[in-house]
Structures are given as structure tokens and as C-alpha cells.
Steps between C-alpha positions, in 0.01 A plus 500: 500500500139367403292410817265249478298382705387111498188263681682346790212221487212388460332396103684821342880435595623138405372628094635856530816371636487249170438747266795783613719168479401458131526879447896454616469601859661361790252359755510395870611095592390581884130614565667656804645772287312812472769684314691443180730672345589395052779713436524349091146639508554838681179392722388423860226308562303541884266149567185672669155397582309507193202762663772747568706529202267746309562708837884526425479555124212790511704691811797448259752315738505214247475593092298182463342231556280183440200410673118400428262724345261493725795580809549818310171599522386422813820681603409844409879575371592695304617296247463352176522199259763514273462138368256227560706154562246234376515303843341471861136567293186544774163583478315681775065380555298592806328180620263460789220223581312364207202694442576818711625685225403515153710775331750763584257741581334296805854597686337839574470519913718233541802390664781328298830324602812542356858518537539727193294789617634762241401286222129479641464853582624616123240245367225621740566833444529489096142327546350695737427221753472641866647180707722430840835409379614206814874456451660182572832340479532162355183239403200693514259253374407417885380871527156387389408186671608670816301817503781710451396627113186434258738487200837461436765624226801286462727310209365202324670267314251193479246591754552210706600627808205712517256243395668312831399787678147445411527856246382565151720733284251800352514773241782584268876530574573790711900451379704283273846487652830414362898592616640837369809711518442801646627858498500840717244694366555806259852431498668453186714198454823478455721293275511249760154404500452472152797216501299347780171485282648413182681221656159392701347544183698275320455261769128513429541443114745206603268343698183511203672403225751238357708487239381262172719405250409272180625431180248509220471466112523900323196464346320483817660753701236764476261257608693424794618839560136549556487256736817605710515908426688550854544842674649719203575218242643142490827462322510267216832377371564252204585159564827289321216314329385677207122600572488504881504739719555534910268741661523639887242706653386571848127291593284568804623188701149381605449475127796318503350147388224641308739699241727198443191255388396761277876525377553130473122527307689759246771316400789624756752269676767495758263698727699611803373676800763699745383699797635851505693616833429887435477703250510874351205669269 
């Protein structure tokens, strides 16, 4: 039986839940429940808390698992990504009072809050930055104003909750950050995770791409093939009316509206758009 192990809560488990449900795994109805059993699936899913699940995976009691990028690191596991799952993106900036710090390098000496210290030690470390390394659990952008840290390191999404804070973000990204599936490491995988990632996979491709279909005159169809090439190649079929011919291809959905002007532009008709539930490459 797979093992997998699953964010409990927090911004990582309400999508990862999503996604295994689109994959064809049975998911919790109760937040309550910690443990699952699928038995079409041949899988067992454990709800943790989304800091300890690269714990399980890299002392093997679980075969995998999803959690952020930047968990994984600052765990120190020994685990790996297997797939990144193109949701929960972060980006991690040191900020501290305006003017106090210039650059990266002005960090030397200093002390700096966070509550991911194993993601600023590696970054210190790889560039050679000598700094006190405060750790804190949950908002850290009050570690400045009250004495407690000259800088801080912490995620950003707009920067307003440290401009509140009277802070001005500084120097380049220490991390970009996104949700992964994760692995033991060193450990070959087995049949069962390869399903796993070909069906999250699929998931992925789902989610990026529709399905177009139009009907357009022959003459024109390597014009509009052009236009439409897909992921391998679209089929074309001929039409009852001498002449035509119905195309289908795969499009990148946010080009979704962009492709069909430059369709309807062409020549084609009948443009019809279909989202695509999941999906094998």
C-alpha cells in the first residue's frame, strides 16, 4: 500500500487535497480525519502538519509526500522533489527599516528573524555572510520595531504587511517557493509512485491547457495548424461539406481568447472551447 502523506492545513492542503481528487484519489469529507484509507487506489493517505511531513517521508515511514519547497529545506530531511505541483508559489526577501540596509551584504554582524531558519542559514552560508540566525514562530515582522532583530527574513507576497510594519523589503530573493511532491531520498521508486506522478502530472497538463476545436476551409489548414500545433499534433478530419475541414488541438488556456481571434481572423468557424478534466502525455 502507497503511503502518503498530506498538509493537514494551512495554504498547502485545501489545493493538494484538490489536486489528488482530480488525480482519482479519495479524499477526506471531515478535517477531523487524520487517516484515510482508498482501497480502489491501493493508498493511505496520513493529514499532518505541513512542517513535519518532509520528516516522515526522508525517515521513510511514509513513501511520500507533498509539502512547500521551502518546508523541505528548512527541514534538513532527507528527502527529495520528485515533482513540482505549480501551486502555493512564495517568495522569501529580508526586509528591515528603510535605509538600514542597502544590499545583502550589509547583513554581515547582524541579527535576523525568521521562522524558517534552515532556509536562512543555507543562504548565509552559500554567501558567506557571518549573521545571528533569531528563530521565531509565526509573524516576525514585529521583530524589528521591537528590538528583537535588525533584519528580518520572511515570505512576501505583496509587501504590505511589512510596509505596515514600518519595513522596506532589500536585496534579491533569498527563495522562490512553490508546493512539491516529495520522496525518501536515494530510494528508488517503485511502480506506485510513478502512477502517482503521472496521474499528478496529468493533472497539471489538465489544468494549463484546453481543448479547441474548429472547423475550417482545407486550404487554410496549414495556416491554422500553425496557429493551433497542440502538444504532439492536432487532428484534422474532413468535414460532410466538400472543402472543410474540423481541426482539434490542445491551446495553452490563458491563450485561450487570443488563439480564437486569430482563428476567427483566418477564416475558421464553429470555434469551441472545452476544458480538459485530466489527461495522459
Amino acid at each position: 500500500m502507497l503511503r502518503i502523506a498530506v498538509p493537514n492545513k494551512g495554504s498547502l492542503a485545501e489545493p493538494a487535497s484538490q489536486m489528488l481528487v482530480e488525480a482519482g484519489y479519495r479524499q477526506r469529507t471531515d478535517s477531523r480525519e487524520l487517516v484515510l484509507s482508498d482501497t480502489d487506489n491501493d493508498t493511505e493517505f496520513f493529514f499532518l502538519r505541513p512542517r513535519d511531513i518532509a520528516l516522515y517521508v526522508g525517515s521513510g515511514q511514509l513513501d511520500v509526500g507533498i509539502t512547500g519547497e521551502d518546508l523541505l529545506l528548512d527541514s534538513g530531511a532527507k528527502a527529495e522533489a520528485v515533482l513540482a505541483l505549480g501551486f502555493a508559489h512564495s517568495t522569501f526577501r529580508f526586509a528591515t527599516l528603510p535605509g538600514a540596509a542597502g544590499s545583502v551584504a550589509d547583513l554581515g554582524g547582524k541579527r535576523i528573524a525568521t521562522a524558517y531558519p534552515g532556509v536562512l542559514q543555507a543562504y548565509l552560508s552559500e554567501h558567506g555572510i557571518e549573521a545571528e540566525v533569531i528563530r521565531l514562530d509565526g509573524a516576525v515582522e514585529t521583530a524589528v520595531p521591537l528590538g528583537v532583530a535588525d533584519a528580518i527574513a520572511d515570505v512576501v507576497s505583496t509587501g504590505t504587511t511589512l510596509r505596515n510594519a514600518g519595513l522596506e523589503i532589500f536585496g534579491e530573493p533569498l527563495l522562490t517557493s512553490q508546493a512539491i511532491l516529495i520522496k525518501r531520498h536515494d530510494v528508488e521508486q517503485p511502480q506506485r509512485i510513478e502512477q502517482l506522478v503521472r496521474r499528478l502530472q496529468g493533472v497539471i497538463i489538465a489544468r494549463q491547457y484546453v481543448l479547441m476545436d474548429y472547423d475550417i476551409a482545407a486550404d487554410l489548414v496549414p495556416q491554422a495548424v500553425a496557429v493551433t500545433p497542440g502538444i504532439e499534433s492536432p487532428t484534422v478530419s474532413p468535414l460532410h461539406e466538400q472543402g472543410w475541414c474540423a481541426v482539434r488541438s490542445m491551446v495553452p488556456k490563458r491563450d485561450t481568447n487570443a488563439v480564437m481571434d486569430e482563428l476567427y481572423h483566418l477564416g475558421a468557424r464553429g470555434i469551441l472551447v472545452t476544458a480538459i478534466a485530466a489527461c495522459r502525455l
